[in-house]
C-alpha positions as CSV (number, residue, x, y, z in Angstrom):
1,X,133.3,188.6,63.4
2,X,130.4,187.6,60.8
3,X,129.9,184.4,59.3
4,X,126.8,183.0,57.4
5,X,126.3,178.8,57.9
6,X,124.4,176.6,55.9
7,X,121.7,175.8,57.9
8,X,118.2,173.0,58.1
9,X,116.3,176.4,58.8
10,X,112.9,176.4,57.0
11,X,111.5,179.6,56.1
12,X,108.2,180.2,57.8
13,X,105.3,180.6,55.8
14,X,103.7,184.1,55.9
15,X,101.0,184.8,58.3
16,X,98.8,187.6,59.7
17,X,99.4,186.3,63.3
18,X,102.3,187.8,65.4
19,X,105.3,185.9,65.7
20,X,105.9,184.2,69.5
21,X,109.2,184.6,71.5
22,X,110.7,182.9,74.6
23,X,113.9,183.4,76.2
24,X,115.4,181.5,78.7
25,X,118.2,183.0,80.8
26,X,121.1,180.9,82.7
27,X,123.9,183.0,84.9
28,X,124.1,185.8,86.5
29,X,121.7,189.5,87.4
30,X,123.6,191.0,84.1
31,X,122.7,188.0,81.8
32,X,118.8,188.9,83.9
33,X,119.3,191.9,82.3
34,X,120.5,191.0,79.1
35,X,117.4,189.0,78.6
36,X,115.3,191.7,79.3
37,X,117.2,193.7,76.7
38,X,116.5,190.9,74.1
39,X,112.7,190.6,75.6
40,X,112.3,194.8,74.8
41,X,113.8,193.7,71.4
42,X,112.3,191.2,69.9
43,X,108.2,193.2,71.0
44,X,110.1,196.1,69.8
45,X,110.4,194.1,66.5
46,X,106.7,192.9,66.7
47,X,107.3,190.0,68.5
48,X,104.5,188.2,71.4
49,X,105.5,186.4,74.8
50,X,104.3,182.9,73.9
51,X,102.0,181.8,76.2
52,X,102.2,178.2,77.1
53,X,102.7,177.2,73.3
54,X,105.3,176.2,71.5
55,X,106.9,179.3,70.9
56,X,108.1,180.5,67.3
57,X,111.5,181.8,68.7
58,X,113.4,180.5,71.4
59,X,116.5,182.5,72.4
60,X,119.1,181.1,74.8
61,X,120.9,183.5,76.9
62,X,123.6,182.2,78.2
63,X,126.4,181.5,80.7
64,X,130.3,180.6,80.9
65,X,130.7,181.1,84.7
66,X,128.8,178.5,86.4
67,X,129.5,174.9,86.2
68,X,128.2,172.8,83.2
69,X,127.1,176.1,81.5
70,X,128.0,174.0,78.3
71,X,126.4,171.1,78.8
72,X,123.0,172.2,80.2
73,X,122.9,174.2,76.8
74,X,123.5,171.8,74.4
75,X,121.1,169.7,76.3
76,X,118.7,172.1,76.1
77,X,119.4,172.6,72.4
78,X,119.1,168.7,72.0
79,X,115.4,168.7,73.5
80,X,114.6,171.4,70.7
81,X,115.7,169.8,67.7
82,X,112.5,167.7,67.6
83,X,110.7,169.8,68.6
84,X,111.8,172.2,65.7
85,X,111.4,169.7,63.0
86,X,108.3,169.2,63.6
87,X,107.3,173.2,63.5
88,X,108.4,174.7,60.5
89,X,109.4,178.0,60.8
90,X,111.0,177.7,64.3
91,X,114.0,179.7,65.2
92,X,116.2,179.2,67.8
93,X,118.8,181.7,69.0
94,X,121.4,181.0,71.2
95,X,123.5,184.4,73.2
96,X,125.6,185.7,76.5
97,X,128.6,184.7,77.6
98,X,129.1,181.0,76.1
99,X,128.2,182.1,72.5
100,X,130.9,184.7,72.9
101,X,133.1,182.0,73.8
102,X,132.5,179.4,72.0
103,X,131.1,180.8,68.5
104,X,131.0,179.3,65.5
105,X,131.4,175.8,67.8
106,X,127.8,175.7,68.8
107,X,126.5,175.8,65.0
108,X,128.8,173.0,64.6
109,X,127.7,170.9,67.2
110,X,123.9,172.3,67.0
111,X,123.5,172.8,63.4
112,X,120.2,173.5,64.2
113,X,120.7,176.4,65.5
114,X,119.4,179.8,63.5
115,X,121.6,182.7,65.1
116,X,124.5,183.0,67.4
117,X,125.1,186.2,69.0
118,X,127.7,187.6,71.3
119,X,127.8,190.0,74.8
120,X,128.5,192.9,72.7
121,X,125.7,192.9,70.2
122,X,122.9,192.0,71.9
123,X,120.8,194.5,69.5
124,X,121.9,192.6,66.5
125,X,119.0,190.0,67.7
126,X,116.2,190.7,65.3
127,X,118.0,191.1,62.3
128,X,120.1,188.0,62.7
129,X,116.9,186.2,62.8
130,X,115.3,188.1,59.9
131,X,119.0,187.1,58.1
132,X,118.3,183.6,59.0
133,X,114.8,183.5,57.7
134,X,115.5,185.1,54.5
135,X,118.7,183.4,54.0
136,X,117.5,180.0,55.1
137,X,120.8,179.6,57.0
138,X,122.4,180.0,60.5
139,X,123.7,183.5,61.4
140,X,126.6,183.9,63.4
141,X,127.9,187.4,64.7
142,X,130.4,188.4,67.4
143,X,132.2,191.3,68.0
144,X,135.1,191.6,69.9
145,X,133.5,195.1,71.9
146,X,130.5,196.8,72.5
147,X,128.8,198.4,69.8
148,X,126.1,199.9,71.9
149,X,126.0,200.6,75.0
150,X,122.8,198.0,76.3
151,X,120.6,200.5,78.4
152,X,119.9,202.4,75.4
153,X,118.0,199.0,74.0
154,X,114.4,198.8,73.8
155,X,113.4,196.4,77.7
156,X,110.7,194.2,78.7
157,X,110.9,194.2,82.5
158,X,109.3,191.6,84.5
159,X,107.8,193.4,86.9
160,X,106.5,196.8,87.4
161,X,107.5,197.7,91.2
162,X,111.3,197.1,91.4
163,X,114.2,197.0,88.1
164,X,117.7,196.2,87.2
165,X,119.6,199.7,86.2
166,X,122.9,198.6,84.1
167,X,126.0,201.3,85.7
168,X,128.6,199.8,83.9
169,X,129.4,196.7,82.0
170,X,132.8,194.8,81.9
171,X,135.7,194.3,84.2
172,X,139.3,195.6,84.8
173,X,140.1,193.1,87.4
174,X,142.1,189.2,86.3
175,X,140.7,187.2,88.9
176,X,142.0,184.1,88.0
177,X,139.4,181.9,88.0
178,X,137.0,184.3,86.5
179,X,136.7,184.1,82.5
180,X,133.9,187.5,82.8
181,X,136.6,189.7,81.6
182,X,137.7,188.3,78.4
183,X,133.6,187.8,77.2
184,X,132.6,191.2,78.4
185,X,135.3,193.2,77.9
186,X,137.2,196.2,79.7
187,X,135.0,197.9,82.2
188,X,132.8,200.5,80.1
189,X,130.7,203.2,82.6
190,X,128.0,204.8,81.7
191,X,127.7,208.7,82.1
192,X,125.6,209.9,85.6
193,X,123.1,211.7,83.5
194,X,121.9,208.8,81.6
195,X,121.6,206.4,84.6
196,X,119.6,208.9,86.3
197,X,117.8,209.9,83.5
198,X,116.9,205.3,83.5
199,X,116.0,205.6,87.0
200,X,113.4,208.6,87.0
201,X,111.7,206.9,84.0
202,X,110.9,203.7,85.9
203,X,110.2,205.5,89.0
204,X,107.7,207.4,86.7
205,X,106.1,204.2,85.2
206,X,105.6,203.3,89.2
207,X,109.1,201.6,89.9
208,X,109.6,202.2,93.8
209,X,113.0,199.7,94.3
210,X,116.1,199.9,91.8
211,X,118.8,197.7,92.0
212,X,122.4,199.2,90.5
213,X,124.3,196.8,88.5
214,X,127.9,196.1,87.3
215,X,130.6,193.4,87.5
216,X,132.3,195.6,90.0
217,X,130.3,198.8,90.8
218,X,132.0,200.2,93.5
219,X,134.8,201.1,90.5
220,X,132.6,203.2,88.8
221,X,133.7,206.2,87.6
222,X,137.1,205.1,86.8
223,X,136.7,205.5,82.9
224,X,135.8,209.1,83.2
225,X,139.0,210.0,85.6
226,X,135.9,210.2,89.5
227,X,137.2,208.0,92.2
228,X,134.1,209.2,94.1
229,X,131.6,209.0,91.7
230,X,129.8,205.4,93.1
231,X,129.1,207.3,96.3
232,X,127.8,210.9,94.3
233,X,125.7,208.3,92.7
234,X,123.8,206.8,95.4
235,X,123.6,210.4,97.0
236,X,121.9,211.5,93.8
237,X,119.9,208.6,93.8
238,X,118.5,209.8,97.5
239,X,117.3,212.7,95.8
240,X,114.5,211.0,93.6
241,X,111.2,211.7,94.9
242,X,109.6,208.6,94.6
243,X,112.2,205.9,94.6
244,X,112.2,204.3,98.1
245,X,114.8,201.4,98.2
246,X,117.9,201.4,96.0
247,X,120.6,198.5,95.8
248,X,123.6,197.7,94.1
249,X,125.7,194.4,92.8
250,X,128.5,193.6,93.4
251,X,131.3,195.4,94.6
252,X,134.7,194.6,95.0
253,X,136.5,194.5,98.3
254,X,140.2,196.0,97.2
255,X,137.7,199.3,95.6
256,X,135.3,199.7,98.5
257,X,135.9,203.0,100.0
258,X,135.0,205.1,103.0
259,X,133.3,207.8,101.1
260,X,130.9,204.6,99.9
261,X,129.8,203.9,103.2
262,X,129.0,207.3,104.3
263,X,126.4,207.9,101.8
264,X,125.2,204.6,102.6
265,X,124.8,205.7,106.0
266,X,123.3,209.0,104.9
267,X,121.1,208.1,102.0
268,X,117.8,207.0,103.4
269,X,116.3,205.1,100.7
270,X,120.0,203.3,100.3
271,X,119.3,199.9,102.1
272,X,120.8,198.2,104.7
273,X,121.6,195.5,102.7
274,X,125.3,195.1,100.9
275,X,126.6,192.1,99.3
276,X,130.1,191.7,99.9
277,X,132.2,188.4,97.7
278,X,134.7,187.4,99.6
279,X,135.9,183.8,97.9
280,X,138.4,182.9,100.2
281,X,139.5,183.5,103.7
282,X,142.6,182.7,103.5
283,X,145.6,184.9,102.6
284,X,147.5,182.3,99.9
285,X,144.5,181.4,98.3
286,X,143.1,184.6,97.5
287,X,146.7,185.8,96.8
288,X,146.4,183.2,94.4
289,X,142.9,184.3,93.3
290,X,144.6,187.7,92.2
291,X,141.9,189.2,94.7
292,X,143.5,192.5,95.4
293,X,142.6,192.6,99.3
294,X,143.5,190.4,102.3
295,X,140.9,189.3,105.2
296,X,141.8,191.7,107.4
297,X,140.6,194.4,105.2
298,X,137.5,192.2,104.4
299,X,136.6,191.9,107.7
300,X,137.7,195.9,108.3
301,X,135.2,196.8,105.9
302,X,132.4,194.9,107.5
303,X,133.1,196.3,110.5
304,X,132.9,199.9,108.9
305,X,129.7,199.1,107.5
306,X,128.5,197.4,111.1
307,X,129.5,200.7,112.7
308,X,127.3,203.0,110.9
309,X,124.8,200.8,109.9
310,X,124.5,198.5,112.8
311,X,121.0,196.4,111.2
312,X,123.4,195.8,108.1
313,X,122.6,192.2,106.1
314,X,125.9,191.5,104.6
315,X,125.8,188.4,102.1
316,X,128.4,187.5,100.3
317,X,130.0,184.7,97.7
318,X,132.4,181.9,98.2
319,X,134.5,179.4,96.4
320,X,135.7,176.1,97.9
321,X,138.4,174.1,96.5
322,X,140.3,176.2,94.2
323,X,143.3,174.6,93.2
324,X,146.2,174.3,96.0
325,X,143.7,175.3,99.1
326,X,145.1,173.3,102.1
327,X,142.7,172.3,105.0
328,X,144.5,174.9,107.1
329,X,143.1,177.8,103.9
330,X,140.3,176.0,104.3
331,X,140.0,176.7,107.7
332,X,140.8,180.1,107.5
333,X,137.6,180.8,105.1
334,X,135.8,179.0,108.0
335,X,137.1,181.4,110.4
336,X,136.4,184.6,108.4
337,X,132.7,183.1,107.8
338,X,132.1,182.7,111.2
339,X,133.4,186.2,112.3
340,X,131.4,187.7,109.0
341,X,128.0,186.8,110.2
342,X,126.5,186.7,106.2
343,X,123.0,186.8,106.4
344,X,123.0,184.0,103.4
345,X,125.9,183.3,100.7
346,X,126.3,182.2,97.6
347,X,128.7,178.9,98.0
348,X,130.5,177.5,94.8
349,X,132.4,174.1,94.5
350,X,135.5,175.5,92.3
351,X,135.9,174.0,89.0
352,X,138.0,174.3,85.8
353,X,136.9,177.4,83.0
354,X,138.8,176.8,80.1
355,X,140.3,180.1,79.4
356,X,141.1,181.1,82.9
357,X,144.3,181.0,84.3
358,X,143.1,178.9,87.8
359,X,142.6,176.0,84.7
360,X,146.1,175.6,84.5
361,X,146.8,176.0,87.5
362,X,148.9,172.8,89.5
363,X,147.5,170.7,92.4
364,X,143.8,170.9,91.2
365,X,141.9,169.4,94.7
366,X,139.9,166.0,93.9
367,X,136.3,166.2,93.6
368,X,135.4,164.0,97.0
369,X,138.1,166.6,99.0
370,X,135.7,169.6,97.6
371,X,132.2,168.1,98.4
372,X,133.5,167.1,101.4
373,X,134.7,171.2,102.6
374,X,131.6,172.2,100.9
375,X,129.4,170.6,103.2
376,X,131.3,172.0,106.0
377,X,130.8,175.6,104.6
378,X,127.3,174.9,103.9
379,X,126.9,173.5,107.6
380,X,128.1,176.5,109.1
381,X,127.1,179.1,106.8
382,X,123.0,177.3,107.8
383,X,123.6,178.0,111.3
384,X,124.9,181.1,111.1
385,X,122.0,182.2,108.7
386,X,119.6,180.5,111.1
387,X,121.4,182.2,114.4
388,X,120.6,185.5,112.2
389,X,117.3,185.3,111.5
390,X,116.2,184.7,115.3
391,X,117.7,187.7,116.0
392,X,114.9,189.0,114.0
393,X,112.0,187.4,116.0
394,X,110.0,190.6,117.5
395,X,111.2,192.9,115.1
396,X,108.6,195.4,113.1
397,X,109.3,195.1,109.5
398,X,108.6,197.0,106.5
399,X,107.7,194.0,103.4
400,X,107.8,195.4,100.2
401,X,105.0,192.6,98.2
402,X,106.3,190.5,95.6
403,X,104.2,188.4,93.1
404,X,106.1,185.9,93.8
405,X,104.6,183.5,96.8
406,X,106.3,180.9,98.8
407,X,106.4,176.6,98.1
408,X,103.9,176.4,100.1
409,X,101.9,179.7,99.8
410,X,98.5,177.2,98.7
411,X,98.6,175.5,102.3
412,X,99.6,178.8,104.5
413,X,97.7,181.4,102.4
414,X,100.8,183.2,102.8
415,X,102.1,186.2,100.8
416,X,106.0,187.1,100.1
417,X,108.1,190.1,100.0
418,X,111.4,191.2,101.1
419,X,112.6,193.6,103.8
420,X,114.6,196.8,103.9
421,X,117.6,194.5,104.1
422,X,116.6,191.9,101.9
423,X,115.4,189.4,103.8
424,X,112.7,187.2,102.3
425,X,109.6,187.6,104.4
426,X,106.4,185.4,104.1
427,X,103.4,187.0,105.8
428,X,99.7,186.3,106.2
429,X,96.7,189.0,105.8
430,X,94.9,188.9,109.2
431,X,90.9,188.4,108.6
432,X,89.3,191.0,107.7
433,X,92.1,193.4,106.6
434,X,92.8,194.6,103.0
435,X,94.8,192.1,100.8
436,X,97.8,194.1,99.3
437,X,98.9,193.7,95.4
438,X,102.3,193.5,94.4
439,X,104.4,196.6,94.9
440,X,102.3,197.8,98.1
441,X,104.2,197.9,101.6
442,X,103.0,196.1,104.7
443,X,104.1,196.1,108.2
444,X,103.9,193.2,110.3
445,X,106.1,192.0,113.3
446,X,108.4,188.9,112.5
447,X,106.8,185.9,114.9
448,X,108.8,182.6,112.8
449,X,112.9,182.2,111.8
450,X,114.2,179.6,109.5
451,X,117.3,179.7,108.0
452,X,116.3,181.0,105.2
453,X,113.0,183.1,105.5
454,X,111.0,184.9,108.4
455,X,107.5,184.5,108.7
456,X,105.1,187.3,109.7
457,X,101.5,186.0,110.9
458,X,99.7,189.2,112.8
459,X,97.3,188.2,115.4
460,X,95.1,191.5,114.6
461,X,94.2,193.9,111.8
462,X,96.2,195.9,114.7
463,X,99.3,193.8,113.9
464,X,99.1,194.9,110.4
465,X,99.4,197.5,108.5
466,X,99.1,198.0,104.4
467,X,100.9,201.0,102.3
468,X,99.2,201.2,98.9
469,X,101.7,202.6,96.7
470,X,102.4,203.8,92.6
471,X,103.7,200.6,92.2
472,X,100.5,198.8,93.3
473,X,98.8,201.0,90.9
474,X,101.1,200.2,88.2
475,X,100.5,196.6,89.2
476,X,97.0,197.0,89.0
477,X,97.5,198.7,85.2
478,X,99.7,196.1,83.6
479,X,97.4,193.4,84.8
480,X,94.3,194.9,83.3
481,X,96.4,196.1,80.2
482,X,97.5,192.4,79.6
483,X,93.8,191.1,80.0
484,X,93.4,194.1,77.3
485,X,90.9,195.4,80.2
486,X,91.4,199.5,81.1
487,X,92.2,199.8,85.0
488,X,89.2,202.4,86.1
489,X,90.4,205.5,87.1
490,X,94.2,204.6,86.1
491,X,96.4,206.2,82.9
492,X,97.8,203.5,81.5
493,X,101.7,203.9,81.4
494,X,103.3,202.8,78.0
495,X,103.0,198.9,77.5
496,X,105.4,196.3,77.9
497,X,107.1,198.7,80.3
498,X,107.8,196.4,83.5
499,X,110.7,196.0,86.0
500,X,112.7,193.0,87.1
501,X,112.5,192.6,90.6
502,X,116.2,191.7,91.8
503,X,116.0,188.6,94.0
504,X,118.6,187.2,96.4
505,X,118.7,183.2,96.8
506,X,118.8,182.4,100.7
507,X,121.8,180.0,100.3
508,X,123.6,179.8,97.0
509,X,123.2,179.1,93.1
């Protein structure tokens, strides 16, 4: 679908200077990857990161999932439309999941808008704007599947050590409270070639983690007829000189398979790490949920995953209060947390997504009986986390560095990074001992547990070791190419080529 709408856009005047972008992401680690899809295109188009300024473009990328998706964008848009009239020339864009949704309605309530674009034509980006400029009115464009497959789009990673690698996009699966499927279609894979093919390429540019993405990856394979071709895939990825960690997100239960877990097992740059959604623990309610698998096989796979990798984090995701959960289902998800052991958890209060069939159905729980189980989730999920992470304390860790520092990194002089198995680690440099960058490994013995983050402060240079790595190199190249400074000694990779370093929140989202 294509429509043009009579927009307030003013045409920009013409000018030598580069045009400024910004693009602000909402949802999930596909709409992450989206935006760096949109990032690659709009540089790809001539386009420059604003930099604290107002910038000339500002593309929304968008989310239907989470709760008041629609109203933190419109209130977003609202805050613009000042701004815009006062800038002529500015464009705003708006993407993802909720443009594919709700179309041409977010021109009509934002008229202000420039271009509205769908999942499946994220490359469309440019020349929609272009349109708008030329046209002097709002472009609207959604199509109802994908026109090109998104990993063969231009990217502007965010970082240089660690990267999103997009497996497959779409879902075959009608959860019933999940709207994913009808705004991103039927589950599309991509072949092995070409996902290896992605990987060496960052690991060449100095990538040393990748993270393998899809709504459900664990299915992979199924349009091209391999049941087994998830776990050939993280065997092949084991084969990558260079790549040290490799993750994936997020599988699905009723799919996860033996042959999954072996190469796991076997595969030593696959991590120890596996994030596992389980939504309910009770029977009726994820019966209900259309979730394909009961707890017992949950709670069987964990076990699996326990017994040949016994230092396995497992994290997981969980919604509370979907429509006709009793306090005895409720208790039954408290039961199956308890005996999981998550290592953190993404916890959701349920609430309606027009569209999905959970919307309609009866017995929707009041909001004060939801809060009120919440808390109790939360509650036990904290200790649990906490209980966890002591059983850290004494352990020797290997941190890959993030450039990202804790709340308080100022007052401790603390650095950050995460573990083999995810765990966010913040660790001090002992006097006297080299300062890592970004990307480089240390190895430091875990003295401090919270809940949600260890803390690593080495007595003695002897406590501590530091791995300089490619990917501290690369660090060390992209900051001197973005001060426009040659690194000494370095050949500078191509530019603007970065990687998103996947993150996991300690608690939920």
């Amino acid at each position: 679908m294509s429509l043009t709408i009579p927009s307030p856009t003013v045409s920009a005047t013409p000018s030598a200077e580069p045009r400024t972008y910004q693009v602000r992401t909402f949802g999930c680690q596909m709409n992450v990857h989206d935006s760096e899809r949109m990032a690659g295109l709009l540089e790809d188009a001539g386009y420059v990161p604003a930099d604290g300024e107002i910038a000339d473009v500002v593309v929304f990328n968008t989310c239907a999932v989470r709760e008041n998706a629609d109203n933190k964008l419109y209130g977003n848009l609202g805050q613009l439309r000042q701004v815009k009239a006062a800038n002529p020339g500015m464009q705003i864009a708006v993407g993802g999941c909720l443009a594919q949704k709700d179309r041409e309605t977010i021109v009509k309530k934002a008229p202000w808008v420039d271009a509205v674009f769908g999942t499946h034509n994220v490359g469309a980006l440019p020349a929609l704007l272009d349109r708008a400029r030329h046209n002097n009115e709002a472009q609207l464009e959604i199509l109802e599947s994908l026109d090109v497959f998104p990993s063969t789009l231009p990217t502007k990673r965010d970082s240089v050590y660690a990267g999103w690698v997009s497996i497959s996009v779409g879902c075959n699966n009608t959860c019933t409270f999940c709207i994913v499927p009808s705004l991103r279609g039927k589950e599309k894979d991509r072949r092995p070639g070409e996902i290896l093919a992605e990987i060496q390429a960052l690991v060449d540019d100095g990538a040393v983690e990748v993270t393998l993405l899809g709504q459900n990856v664990n299915s992979y394979g199924v349009e091209f007829g391999d049941r087994q071709a998830f776990s050939k895939l993280l065997r092949a990825c084991g084969e990558i000189e260079g790549l040290e960690r490799v993750r994936f997100t997020s599988p699905h239960p009723a799919a996860f398979t033996d042959d999954v877990i072996e190469a796991m097992a076997e595969t030593p740059n696959i991590m120890p790490q596996l994030h596992m959604p389980l939504q309910s623990g009770s029977d009726k309610v994820l019966k209900d949920m259309r979730r394909s698998y009961r707890s017992s096989r949950f709670l069987g796979i964990l076990d699996k995953v326990r017994d040949r990798i016994p230092n396995a984090a497992i994290t997981t995701d969980i919604i509370v209060g979907f429509p006709g959960e009793t306090e005895e289902d409720f208790q039954a998800t408290l039961d199956v947390v308890e005996k999981s052991r998550f290592a953190s958890a993404f916890t959701f209060q349920y609430s309606k997504r027009p569209g999905t069939p959970a919307a309609d159905l009866p017995d929707q729980l009041p909001k004060a009986v939801v809060q009120e189980r919440f808390g109790r989730l939360t509650a036990l999920q904290d200790r649990i986390a906490a209980e966890e992470n002591a059983r850290q304390l004494g352990r020797t860790v290997e941190v890959l560095v993030t450039a990202q520092s804790g709340r308080k990194a100022e007052e401790t002089h603390r650095l950050s990074g995460r573990s083999k198995d995810q765990r966010l680690v913040h660790f001090s440099v002992p006097s006297g001992a080299e300062t890592p960058r970004p990307g480089d490994f240390v190895t430091v013995t875990i003295t401090e547990a919270a809940a949600f983050h260890l803390v690593a402060d080495p007595a003695t240079a002897g406590d501590y070791v530091l791995r300089r790595s490619r990917a501290g190199d690369a660090w060390d190249r992209s900051q001197a190419e973005s001060c426009g400074v040659p690194s000494p000694g370095s050949v500078s990779s191509k530019a603007g080529v970065s990687l998103g370093m996947p993150s996991l929140p300690a608690r939920r989202a």
